[in-house]
C-alpha positions as CSV (number, residue, x, y, z in Angstrom):
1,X,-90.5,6.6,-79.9
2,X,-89.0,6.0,-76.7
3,X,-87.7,2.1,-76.0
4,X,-88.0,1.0,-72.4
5,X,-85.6,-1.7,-70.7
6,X,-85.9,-3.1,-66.9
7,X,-83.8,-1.9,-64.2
8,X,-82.2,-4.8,-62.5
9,X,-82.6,-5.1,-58.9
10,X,-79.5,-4.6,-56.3
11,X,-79.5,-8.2,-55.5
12,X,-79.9,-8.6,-59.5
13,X,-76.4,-6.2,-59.8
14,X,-74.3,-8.0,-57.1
15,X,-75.1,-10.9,-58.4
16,X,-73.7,-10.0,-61.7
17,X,-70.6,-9.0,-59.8
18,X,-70.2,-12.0,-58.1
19,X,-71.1,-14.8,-60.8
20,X,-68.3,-16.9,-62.3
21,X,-68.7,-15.6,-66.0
22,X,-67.1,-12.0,-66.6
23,X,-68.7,-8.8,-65.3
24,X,-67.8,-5.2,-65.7
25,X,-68.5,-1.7,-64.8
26,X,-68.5,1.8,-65.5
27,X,-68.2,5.1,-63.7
28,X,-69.4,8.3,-65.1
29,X,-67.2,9.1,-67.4
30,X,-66.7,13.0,-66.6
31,X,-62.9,12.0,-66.8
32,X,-60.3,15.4,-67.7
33,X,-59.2,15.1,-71.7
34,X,-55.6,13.2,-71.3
35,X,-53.0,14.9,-72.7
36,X,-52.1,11.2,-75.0
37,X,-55.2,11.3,-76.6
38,X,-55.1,12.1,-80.0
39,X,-57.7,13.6,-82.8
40,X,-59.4,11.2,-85.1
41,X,-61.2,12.9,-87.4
42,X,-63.7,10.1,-88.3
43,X,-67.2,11.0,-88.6
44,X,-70.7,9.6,-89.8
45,X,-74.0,11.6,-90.7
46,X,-77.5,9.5,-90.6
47,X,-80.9,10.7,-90.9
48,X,-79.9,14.4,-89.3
49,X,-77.2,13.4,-86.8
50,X,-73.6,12.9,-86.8
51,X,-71.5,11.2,-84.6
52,X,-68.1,11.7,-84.7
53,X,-64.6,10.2,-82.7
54,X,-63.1,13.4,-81.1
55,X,-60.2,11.6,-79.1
56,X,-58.8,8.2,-79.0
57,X,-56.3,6.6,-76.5
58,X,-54.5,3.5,-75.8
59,X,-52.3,3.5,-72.7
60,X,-51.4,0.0,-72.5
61,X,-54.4,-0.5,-69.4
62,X,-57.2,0.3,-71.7
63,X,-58.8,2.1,-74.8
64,X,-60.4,5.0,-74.1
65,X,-62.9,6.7,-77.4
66,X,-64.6,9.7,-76.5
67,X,-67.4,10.4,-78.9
68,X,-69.9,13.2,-80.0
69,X,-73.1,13.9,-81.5
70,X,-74.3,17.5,-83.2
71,X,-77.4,17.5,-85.3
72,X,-81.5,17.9,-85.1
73,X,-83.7,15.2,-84.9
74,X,-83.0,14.3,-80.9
75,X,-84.7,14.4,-77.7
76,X,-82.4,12.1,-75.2
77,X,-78.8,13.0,-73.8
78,X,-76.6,10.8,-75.9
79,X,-75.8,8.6,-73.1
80,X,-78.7,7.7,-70.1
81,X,-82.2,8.0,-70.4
82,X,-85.0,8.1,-67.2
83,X,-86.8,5.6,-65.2
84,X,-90.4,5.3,-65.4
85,X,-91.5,5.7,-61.6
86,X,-94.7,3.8,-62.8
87,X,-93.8,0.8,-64.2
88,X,-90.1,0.5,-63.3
89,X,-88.5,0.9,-67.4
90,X,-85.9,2.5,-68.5
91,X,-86.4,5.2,-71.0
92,X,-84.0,5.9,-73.3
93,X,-84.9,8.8,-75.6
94,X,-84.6,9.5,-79.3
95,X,-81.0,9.4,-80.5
96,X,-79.5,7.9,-77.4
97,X,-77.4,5.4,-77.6
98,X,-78.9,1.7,-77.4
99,X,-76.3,-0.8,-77.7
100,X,-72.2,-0.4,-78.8
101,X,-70.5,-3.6,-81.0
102,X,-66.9,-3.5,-81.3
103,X,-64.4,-5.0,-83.6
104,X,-60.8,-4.8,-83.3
105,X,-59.1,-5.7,-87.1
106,X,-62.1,-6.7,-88.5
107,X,-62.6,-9.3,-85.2
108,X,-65.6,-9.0,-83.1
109,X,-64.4,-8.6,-79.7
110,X,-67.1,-11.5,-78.7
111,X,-65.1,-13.7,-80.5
112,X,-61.6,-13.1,-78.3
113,X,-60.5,-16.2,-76.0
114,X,-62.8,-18.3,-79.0
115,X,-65.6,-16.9,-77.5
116,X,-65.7,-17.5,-74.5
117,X,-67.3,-15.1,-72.4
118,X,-64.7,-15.1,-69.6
119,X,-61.9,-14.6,-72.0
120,X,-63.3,-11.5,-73.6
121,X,-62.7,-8.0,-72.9
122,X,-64.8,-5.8,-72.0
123,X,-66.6,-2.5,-73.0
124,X,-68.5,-0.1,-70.9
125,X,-69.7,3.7,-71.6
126,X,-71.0,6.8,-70.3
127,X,-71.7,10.0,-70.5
128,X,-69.8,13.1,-70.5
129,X,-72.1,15.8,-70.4
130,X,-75.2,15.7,-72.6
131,X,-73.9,15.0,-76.1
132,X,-70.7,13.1,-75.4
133,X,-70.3,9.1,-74.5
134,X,-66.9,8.0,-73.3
135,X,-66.1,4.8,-74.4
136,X,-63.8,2.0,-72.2
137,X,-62.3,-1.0,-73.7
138,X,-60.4,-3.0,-71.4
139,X,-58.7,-6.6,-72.9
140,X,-59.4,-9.6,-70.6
141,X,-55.2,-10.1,-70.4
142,X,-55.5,-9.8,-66.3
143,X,-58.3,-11.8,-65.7
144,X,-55.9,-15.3,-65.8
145,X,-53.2,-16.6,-67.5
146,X,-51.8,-16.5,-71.0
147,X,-55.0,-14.5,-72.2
148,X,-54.5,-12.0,-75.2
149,X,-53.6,-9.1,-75.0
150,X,-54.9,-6.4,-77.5
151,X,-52.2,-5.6,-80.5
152,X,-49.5,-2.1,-80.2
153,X,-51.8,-1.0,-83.0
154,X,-54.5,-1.8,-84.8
155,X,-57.9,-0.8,-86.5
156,X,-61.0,-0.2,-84.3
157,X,-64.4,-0.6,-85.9
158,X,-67.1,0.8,-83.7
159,X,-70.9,0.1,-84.7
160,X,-73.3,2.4,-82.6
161,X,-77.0,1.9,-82.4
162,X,-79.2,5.3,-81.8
163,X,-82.6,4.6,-80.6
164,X,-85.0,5.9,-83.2
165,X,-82.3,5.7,-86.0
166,X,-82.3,2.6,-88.4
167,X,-79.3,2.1,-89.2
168,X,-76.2,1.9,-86.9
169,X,-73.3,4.4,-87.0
170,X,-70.3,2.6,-88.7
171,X,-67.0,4.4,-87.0
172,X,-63.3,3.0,-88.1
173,X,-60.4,4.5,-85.9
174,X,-56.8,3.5,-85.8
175,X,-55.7,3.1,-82.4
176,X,-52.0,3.2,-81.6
177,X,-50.8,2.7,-77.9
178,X,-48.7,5.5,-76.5
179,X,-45.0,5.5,-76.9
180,X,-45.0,6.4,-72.6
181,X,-43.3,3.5,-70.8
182,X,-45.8,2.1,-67.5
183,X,-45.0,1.7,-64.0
184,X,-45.2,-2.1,-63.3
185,X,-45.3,-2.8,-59.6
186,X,-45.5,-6.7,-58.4
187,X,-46.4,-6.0,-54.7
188,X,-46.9,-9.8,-53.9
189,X,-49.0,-8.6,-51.0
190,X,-51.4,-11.0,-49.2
191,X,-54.0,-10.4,-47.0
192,X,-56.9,-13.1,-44.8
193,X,-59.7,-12.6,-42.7
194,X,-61.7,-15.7,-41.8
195,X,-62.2,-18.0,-45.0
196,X,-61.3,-14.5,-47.7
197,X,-58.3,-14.2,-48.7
198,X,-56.9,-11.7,-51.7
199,X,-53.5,-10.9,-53.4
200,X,-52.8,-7.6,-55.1
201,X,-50.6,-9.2,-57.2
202,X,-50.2,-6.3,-59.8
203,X,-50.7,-2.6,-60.8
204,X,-49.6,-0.9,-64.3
205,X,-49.4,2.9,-63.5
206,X,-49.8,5.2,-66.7
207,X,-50.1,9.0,-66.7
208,X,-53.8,8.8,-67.7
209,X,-54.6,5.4,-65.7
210,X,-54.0,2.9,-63.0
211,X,-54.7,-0.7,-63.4
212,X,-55.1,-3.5,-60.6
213,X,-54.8,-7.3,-60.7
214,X,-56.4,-8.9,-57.6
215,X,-56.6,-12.7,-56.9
216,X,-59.3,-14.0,-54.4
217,X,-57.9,-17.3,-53.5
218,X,-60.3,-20.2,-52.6
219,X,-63.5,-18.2,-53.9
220,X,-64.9,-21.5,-54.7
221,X,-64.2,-23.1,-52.1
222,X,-66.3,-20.5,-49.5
223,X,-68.5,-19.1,-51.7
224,X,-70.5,-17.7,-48.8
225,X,-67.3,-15.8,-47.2
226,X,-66.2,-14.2,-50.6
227,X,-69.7,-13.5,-52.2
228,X,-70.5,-9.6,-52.0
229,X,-67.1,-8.3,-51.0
230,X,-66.5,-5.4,-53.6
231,X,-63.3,-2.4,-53.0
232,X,-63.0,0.9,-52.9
233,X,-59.8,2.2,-53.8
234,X,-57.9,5.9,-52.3
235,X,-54.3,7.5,-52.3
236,X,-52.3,8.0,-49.4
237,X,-53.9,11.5,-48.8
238,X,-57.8,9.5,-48.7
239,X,-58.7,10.9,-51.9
240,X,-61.0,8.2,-53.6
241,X,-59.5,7.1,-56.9
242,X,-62.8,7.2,-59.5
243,X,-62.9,3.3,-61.5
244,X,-63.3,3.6,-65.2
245,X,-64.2,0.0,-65.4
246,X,-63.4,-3.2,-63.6
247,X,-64.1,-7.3,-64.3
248,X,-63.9,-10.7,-62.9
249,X,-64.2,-14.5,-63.3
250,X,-63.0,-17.2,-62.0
251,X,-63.2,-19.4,-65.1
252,X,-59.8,-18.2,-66.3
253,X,-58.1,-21.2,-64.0
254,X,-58.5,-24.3,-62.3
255,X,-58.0,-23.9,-58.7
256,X,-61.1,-21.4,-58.2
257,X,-59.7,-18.5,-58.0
258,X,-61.2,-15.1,-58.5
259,X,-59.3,-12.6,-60.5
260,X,-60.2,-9.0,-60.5
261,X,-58.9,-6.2,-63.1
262,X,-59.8,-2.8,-62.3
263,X,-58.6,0.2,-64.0
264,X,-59.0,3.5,-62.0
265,X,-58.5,7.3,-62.8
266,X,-54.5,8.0,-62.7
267,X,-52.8,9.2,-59.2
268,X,-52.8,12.7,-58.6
269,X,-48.9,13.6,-58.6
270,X,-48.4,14.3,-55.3
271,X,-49.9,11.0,-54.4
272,X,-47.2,7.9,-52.8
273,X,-49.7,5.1,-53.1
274,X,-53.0,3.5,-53.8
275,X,-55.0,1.4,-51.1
276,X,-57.5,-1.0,-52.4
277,X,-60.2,-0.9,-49.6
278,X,-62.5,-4.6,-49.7
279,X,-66.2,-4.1,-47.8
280,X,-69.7,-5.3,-48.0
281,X,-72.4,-3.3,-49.0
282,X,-75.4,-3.5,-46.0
283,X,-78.5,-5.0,-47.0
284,X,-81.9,-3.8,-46.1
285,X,-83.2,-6.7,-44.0
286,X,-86.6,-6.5,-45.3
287,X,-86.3,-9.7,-48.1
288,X,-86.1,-7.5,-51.0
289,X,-81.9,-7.6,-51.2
290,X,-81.9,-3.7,-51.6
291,X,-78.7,-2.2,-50.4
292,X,-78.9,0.5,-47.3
293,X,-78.3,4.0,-48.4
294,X,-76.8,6.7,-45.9
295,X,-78.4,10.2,-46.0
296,X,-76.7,11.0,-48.9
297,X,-78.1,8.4,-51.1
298,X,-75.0,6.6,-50.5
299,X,-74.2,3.0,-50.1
300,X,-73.3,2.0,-46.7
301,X,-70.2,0.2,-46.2
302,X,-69.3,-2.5,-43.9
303,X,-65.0,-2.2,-44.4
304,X,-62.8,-5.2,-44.0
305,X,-60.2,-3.7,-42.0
306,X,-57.7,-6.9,-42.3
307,X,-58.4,-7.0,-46.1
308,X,-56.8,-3.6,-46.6
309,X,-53.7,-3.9,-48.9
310,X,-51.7,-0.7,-50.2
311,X,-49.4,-0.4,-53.3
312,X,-46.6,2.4,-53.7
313,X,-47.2,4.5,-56.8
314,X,-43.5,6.4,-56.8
């Protein structure tokens, strides 16, 4: 049987973006096999189906699972369903995945930061291909001060909910973080326009990964100047760098500021540096908050030209 769940509105989404508790996000996760990622040869078999943990990495900006299902019994890509054009549900089909509950040495990731929400890290996924979820795990160390970090090593338990399937998928894998030494730049570079002003005040460059620290100063103080702005992010050559997942709060500290982790796909090696690129999406002005889409199905983009910061990369 097919389970449906409501699709939130635009205005519903950058709301989420914008609120004071953590938020976080996920691209596609077609992302090329990393040359750190290692075999785990981990695997569970329920009612038909086995899921198994074909790669696991840890490059110091986030944890990155990639895991795949063989078997009979299913009808839905493992990741993703369909909405119903009717009645506005999403469908997930049988043996797709419903939910994803994480524990890192035995401790739900819920409970990091003593469970605070803001304090937490966060976990997305997505699909790679039909019968493959990617799974991102980024700890909330960037979103404030003196937050935890996750351990060198340590002992991932992943527990995996299949719609259809009663029981959930129990997956242990070790996850050790690469011996590869990051790139840490402290650009310390400011940039204001009007009542918004934002620090890139960090990147950690890997081979498989790039990961930005961003600090919107005075959010709280003009909440109706800083609401909505989200970033694009390109190379010196205008190739857009994909984002495996990003977050932000401003709970984390007591002035009101915003901080923003993002980890994105890693340069390309010819690239010299990465420009964070701040806009507002347009809103239809018709009172239903939907975002304007180009004639690609794109969102269009109103670019803050002053906002635009760039960090080397060599």
């Amino acid at each position: 049987m097919k389970k449906a769940y409501k699709v939130m509105s635009s205005v519903a989404l950058a709301g989420m973006i914008i609120s004071g508790a953590a938020w976080g996000t996920a691209q596609a996760a077609n992302q090329p096999s990393a040359k750190a990622q290692s075999a785990v040869s981990e695997r569970v078999t329920q009612e038909g189906v086995t899921l198994s943990v074909a790669k696991a990495l840890y490059d110091g900006n986030h944890v990155r699972i990639e895991l795949k299902r063989s078997g009979k019994g299913f009808d839905g890509k493992l990741v993703g369903g369909k909405i119903d054009e009717k009645t506005g549900d999403y469908l997930l089909g049988k043996g797709s995945i419903s939910n994803i509950r994480i524990a890192i040495n035995g401790k739900s990731i819920n409970e990091y930061g003593g469970g605070d929400h803001a304090k937490r890290p966060t976990l997305v996924w997505g699909p790679k291909g039909n019968d493959t979820a990617v799974i991102y795990l980024t700890d909330a160390s960037q979103l404030g001060g003196n937050l935890e970090a996750f351990p060198d090593k340590f002992q991932l338990t992943a527990e995996v909910d299949l719609e259809g399937h009663k029981k959930p998928y129990k997956l242990k894998i070790p996850v050790q973080k690469t011996a590869e030494k990051p790139v840490v730049v402290k650009p310390n570079v400011t940039k204001t326009s009007g009542n918004v002003t934002i620090k890139l005040n960090k990147a950690t460059l890997t081979s498989t990964s790039s990961r930005l620290q961003l600090i919107m100063e005075g959010y709280k103080q003009h909440p109706e100047a800083n609401q909505d702005i989200l970033f694009d992010f390109v190379d010196d050559q205008g190739h857009i760098i994909e984002r495996i997942s990003g977050s932000g709060t401003d709970e984390n500290n007591a002035k009101g500021d915003m901080y923003y982790d993002f980890v994105l796909e890693a340069v390309g090696k010819s690239a010299k540096s990465i420009t964070v690129k701040p806009f507002k999406p347009v809103v239809i002005d018709d009172g239903s908050g939907r975002f304007k889409l180009d004639g690609n199905g794109e969102i269009v983009k109103q670019y803050i030209k002053e906002l635009e910061m760039a960090v080397s990369v060599k």
